[in-house]
C-alpha positions in Angstrom: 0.0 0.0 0.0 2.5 2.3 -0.7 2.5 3.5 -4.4 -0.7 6.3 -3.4 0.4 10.0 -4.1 0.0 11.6 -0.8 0.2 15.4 -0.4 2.8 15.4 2.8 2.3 18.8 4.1 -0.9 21.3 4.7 -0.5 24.3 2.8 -1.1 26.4 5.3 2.5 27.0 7.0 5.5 26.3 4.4 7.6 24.2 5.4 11.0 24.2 7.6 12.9 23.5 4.2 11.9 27.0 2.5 12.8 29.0 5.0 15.8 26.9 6.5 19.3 29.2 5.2 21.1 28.1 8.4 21.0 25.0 11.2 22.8 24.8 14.5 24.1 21.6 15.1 24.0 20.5 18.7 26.2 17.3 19.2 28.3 15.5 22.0 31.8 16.8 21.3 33.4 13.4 19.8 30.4 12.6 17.5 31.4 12.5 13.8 28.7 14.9 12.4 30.0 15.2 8.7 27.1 12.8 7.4 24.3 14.6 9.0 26.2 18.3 7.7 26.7 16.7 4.3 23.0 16.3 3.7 21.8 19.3 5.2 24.4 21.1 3.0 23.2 19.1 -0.3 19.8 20.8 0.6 21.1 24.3 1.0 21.2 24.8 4.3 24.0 26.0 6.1 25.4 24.3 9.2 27.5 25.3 12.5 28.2 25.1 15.7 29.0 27.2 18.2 33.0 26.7 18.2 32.7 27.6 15.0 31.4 31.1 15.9 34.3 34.1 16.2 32.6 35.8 19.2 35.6 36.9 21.7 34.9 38.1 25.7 32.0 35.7 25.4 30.6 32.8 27.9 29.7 29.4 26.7 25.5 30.5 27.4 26.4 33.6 25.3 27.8 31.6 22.5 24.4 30.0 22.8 22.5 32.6 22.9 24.0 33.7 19.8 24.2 30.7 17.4 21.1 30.0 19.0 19.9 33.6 17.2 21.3 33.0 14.3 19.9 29.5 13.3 16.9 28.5 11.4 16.4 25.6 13.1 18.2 23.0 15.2 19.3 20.0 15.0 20.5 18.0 18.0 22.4 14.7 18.0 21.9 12.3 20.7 23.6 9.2 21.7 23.8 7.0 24.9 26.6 8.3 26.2 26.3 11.2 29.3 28.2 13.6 26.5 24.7 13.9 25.5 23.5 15.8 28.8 24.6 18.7 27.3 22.9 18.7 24.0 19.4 17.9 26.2 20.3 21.7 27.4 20.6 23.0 24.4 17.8 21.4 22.5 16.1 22.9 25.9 17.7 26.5 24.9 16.5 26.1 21.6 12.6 25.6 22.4 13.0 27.8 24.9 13.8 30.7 22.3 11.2 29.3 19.8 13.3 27.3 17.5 12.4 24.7 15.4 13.9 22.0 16.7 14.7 18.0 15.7 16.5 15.4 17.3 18.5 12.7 15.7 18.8 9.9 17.9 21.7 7.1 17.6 23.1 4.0 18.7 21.2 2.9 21.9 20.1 6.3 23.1 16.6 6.1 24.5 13.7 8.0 22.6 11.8 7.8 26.4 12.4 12.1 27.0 11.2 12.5 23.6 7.9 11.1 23.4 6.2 13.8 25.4 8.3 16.8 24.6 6.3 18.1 21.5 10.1 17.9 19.5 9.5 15.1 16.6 12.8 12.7 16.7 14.3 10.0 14.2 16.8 7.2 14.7 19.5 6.8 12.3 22.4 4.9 11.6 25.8 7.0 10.6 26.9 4.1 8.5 23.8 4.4 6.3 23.6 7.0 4.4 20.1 6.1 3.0 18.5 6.1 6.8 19.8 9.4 7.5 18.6 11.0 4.2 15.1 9.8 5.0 15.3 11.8 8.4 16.9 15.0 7.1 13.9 14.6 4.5 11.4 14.9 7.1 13.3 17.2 9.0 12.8 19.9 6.0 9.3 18.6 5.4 7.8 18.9 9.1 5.9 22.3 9.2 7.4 24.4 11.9 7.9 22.9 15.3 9.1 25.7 17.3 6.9 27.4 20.2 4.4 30.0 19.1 4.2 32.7 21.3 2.3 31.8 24.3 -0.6 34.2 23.1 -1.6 32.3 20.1 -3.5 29.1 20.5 -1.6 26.2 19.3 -3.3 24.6 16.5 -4.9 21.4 16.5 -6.5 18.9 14.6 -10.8 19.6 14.3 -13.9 17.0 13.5 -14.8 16.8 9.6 -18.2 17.1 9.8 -20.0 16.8 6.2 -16.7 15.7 4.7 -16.4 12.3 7.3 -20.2 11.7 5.7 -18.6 12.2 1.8 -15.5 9.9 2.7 -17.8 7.4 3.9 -19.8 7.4 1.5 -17.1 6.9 -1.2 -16.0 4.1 0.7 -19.0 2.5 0.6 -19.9 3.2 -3.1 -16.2 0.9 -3.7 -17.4 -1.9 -1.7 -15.9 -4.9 -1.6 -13.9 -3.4 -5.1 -12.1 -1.0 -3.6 -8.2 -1.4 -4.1 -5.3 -0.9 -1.5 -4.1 2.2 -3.1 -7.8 3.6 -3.1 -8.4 2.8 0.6 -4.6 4.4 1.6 -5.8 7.8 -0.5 -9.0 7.7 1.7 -7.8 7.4 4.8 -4.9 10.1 4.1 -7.4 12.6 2.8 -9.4 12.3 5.8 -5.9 12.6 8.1 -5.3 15.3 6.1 -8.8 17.3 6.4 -8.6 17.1 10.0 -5.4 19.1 10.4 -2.4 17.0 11.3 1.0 18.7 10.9 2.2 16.6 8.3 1.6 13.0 6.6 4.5 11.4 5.8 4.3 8.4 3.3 6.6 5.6 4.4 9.3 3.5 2.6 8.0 1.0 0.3 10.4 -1.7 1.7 8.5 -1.4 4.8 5.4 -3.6 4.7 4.0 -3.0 8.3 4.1 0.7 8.1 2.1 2.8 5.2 2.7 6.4 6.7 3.5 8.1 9.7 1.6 11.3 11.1 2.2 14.5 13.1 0.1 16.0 15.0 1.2 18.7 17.2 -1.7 18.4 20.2 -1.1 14.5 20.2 2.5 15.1 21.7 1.3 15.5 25.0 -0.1 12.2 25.4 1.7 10.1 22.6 4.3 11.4 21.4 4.7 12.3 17.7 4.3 10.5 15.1 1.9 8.0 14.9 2.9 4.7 12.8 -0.3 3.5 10.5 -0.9 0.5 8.8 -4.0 -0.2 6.2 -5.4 -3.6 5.2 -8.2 -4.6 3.0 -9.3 -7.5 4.2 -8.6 -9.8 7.7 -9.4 -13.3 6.8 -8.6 -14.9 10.1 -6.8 -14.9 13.6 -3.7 -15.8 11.3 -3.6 -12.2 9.3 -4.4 -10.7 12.5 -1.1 -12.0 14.1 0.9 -10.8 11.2 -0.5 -7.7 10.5 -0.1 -6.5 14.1 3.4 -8.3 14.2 4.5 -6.3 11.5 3.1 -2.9 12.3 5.0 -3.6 15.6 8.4 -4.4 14.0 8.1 -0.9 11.9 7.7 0.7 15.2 10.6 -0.7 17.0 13.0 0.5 13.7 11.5 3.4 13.3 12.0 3.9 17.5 7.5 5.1 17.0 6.1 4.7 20.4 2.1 4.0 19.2 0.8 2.6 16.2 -2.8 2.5 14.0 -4.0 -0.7 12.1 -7.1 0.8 10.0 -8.5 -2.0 8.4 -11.3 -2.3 5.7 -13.3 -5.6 6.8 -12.7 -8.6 9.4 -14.3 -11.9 10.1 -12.9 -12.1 13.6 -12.9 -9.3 16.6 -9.9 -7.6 16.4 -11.0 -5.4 19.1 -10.3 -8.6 21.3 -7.8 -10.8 19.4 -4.8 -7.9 20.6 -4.0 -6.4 23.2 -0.7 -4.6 23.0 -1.4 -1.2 24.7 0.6 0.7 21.9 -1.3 -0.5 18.6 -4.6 0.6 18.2 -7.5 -0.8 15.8 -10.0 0.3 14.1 -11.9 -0.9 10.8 -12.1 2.5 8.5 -15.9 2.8 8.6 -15.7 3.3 12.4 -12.4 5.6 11.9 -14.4 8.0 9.1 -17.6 7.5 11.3 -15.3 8.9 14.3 -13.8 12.0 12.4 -17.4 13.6 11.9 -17.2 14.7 15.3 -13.8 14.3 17.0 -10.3 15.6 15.2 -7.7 13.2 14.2 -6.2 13.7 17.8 -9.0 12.5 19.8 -9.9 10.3 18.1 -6.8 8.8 18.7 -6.8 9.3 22.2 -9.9 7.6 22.6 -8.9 5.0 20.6 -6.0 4.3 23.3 -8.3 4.9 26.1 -10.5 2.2 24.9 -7.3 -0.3 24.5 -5.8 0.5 27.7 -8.6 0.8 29.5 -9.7 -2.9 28.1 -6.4 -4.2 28.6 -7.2 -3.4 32.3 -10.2 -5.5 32.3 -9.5 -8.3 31.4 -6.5 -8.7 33.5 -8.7 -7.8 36.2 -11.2 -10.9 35.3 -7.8 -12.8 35.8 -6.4 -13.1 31.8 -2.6 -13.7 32.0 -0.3 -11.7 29.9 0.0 -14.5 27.0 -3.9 -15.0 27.0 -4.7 -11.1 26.9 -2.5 -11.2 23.2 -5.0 -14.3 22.1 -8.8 -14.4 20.7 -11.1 -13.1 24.1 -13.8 -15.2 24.8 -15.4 -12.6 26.8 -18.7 -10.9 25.2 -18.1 -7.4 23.3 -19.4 -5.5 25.8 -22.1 -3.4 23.9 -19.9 -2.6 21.1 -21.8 -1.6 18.1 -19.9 -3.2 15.5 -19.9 -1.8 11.7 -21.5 -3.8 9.1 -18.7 -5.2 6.7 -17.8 -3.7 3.4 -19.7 -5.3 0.7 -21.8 -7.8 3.0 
């Protein structure tokens, strides 16, 4: 499902990439940070450091201060080493003066402090140059991720409305016809309507991840972005298993803390077959149905409410960990389920 044409970015902010002239380059003083300059520079945009600044008399927070004044944007390097304390300072600095900021995280450094900050991050692996190009890509795609001043509201993702109602009933008028490209150009249109910061089409290679999303007032809560994965059709408890174990792999090397299976029809409950508190399903009636009145955001959130929250009960009616992961015998709880696609 990944040969759809998906427009990446709302219109209505340009991107970092055509503004960007100049990036500060925040790294632990060892780190080799040619490969990261080398593809900012092949984009245009100029890269420094504060050492690299001719400002005599001057303190370490004025040298800062300064480089910090003239960037663009900001790009910190972390690694698992405590040479890294420092550059969690001055990625601090940086939001702290409004910057648009991204992290690049590599080796075994932890993307834990990340999740909640509001500052999107990407793993990479110096030794492969095609990784890293994919996260400087979205570095200069993102739309811009520093503070607005504390006056303006921060914009969010809003319900559809009349426009859930159109997508839904496109999707029915396919049926059981409609093709995995089709279904991926739905469900993107409908991400895009509601707002998110950017949808970011994934790597073809990658079959348990079809494209990532930003959202700026999902940070909080989940951290940014959200992994999703589309599938037509979930024949049996076997597609189940491999859908959701290969949505989770594309998390763990992507380093995405929560993930979205949207899938078009099912002959089993999925809401009960899985239970891994980080992936989320939902067939893509229910999801359109959802965006008429909630934003993309909330729906999320709800969406992990719901799995956490059932997670919790069935523990709590005694369900070990390896029998919480299998088929639930327990009842659906009131569930209105949606009618299947072409039933």
């Amino acid at each position: 499902m990944n040969k759809a044409i998906i427009d990446k970015t709302n219109t209505a902010e340009k991107p970092v990439a055509e503004r960007a002239k100049s990036a500060f380059i925040s790294a632990p003083q060892y780190l080799d940070t040619s490969a990261v300059r080398k593809e900012l520079e092949n984009r245009g945009v100029t890269v420094f450091s504060p050492d690299e600044l001719d400002l005599p008399g001057r303190n370490r927070s004025e040298f800062l201060q300064e480089a910090m004044q003239r960037a663009d944007l900001v790009v910190a390097i972390v690694d698992s080493t405590t040479a890294s304390n420092f550059v969690f300072f001055e990625a601090g600095f940086a939001q702290a003066m409004r910057k648009p900021t991204f992290v690049l995280l590599t080796g075994d450094a932890s993307s834990t402090p990340w999740l909640s900050s509001g500052i999107p991050y990407f793993r990479f692996d110096p030794e492969k140059s095609t990784g890293l190009d994919f996260g400087i890509s979205q570095i200069l795609a993102i739309a811009h991720h520093g503070k607005k001043p504390l006056s303006q509201p921060t914009k969010r993702t809003h319900p559809l409305g009349d426009q859930a109602i159109d997508l839904l009933h496109q999707l029915h008028e396919m049926g059981g016809t409609i093709a995995s490209e089709q279904l991926e150009t739905l469900i993107a249109a409908a991400i895009r309507a509601s707002g998110v910061a950017n949808v970011s089409e994934a790597n073809g290679t990658d079959r348990g991840l079809d494209f990532a999303v930003w959202a700026e007032d999902l940070s909080p809560w989940l951290g940014n972005p959200i992994a999703v994965q589309l599938r037509l059709n979930i024949r049996n408890t076997a597609d189940a298993a491999q859908a959701i174990r290969e949505l989770a792999q594309a998390m763990t090397r992507s380093d995405i803390a929560w993930g979205v299976l949207i899938y078009l029809t099912a002959t089993i409950d999925l809401d009960h077959f899985v239970c891994m508190p980080n992936v989320l399903v939902v067939s893509a009636e229910r999801f359109l149905e959802g965006l008429q009145h909630a934003s993309f955001a909330d729906l999320v959130r709800r969406l992990r409410h719901q799995r956490i929250h059932g997670c919790f009960l069935k523990r709590s009616l005694g369900f070990t960990r390896q029998e919480v992961g299998a088929i639930d015998p327990s009842p659906n709880l009131g569930r209105k389920r949606a009618k299947p696609i072409g039933a």
